[in-house]
C-alpha positions as CSV (number, residue, x, y, z in Angstrom):
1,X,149.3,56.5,-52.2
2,X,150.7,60.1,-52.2
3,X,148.8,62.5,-49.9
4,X,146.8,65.2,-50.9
5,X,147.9,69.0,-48.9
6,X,144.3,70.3,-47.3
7,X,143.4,73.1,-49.8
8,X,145.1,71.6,-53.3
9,X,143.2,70.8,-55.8
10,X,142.2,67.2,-57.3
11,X,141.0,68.3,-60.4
12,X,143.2,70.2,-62.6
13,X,141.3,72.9,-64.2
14,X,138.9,73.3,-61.4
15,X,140.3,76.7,-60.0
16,X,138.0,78.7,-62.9
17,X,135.1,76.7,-62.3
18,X,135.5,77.4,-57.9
19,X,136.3,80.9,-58.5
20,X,132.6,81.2,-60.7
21,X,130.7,79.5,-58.1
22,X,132.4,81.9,-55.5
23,X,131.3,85.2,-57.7
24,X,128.1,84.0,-58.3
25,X,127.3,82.6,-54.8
26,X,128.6,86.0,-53.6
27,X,126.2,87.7,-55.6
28,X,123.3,86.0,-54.7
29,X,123.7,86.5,-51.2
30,X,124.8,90.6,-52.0
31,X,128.1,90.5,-51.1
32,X,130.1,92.2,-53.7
33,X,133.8,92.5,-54.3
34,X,136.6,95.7,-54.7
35,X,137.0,95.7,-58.4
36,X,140.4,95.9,-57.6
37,X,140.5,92.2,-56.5
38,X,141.5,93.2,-52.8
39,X,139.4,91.5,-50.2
40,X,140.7,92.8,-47.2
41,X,138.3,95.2,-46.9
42,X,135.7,92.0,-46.8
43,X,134.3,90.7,-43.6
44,X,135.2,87.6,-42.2
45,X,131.4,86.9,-41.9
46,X,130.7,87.7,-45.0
47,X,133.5,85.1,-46.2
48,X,132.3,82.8,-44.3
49,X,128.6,83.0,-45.9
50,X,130.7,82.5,-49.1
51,X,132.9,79.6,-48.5
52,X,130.0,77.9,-46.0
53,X,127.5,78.2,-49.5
54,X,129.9,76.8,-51.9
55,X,130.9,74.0,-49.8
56,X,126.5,73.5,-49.3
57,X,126.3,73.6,-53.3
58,X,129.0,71.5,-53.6
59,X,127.9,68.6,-51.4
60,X,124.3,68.7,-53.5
61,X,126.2,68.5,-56.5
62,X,128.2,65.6,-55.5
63,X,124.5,63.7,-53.4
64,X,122.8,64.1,-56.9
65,X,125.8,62.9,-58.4
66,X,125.6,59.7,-56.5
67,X,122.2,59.2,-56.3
68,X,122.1,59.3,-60.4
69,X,124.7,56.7,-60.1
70,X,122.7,54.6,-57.7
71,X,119.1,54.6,-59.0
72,X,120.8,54.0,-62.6
């Protein structure tokens, strides 16, 4: 089995679906970005509220996933 680099994706395609959970997990916690695309004007805080939230919504997704696949 080939290993997998930390970081790559599994799922080809996925890219534009993580990059519209990141926009709109930024904006519900406030945290906009420079319409330029630059972010290293962005706190490392503030990143971390992003990435921490994504990885929180993604873990439901995949628990509700499974227990659909279970109670089923």
């Amino acid at each position: 089995m080939a290993s997998n680099r930390s970081g790559s994706l599994v799922v080809p395609g996925a890219s534009a679906a993580l990059d519209q959970m990141k926009y709109e997990v930024a904006r519900s916690l406030g945290i906009s970005f420079a319409q330029d695309g630059y972010y290293g004007d962005m706190l490392t805080r503030d990143a971390g509220y992003i990435g921490g939230n994504i990885t929180r919504r993604l873990v439901e997704l995949a628990e509700s996933q499974l227990a659909g696949r279970i109670s089923r």
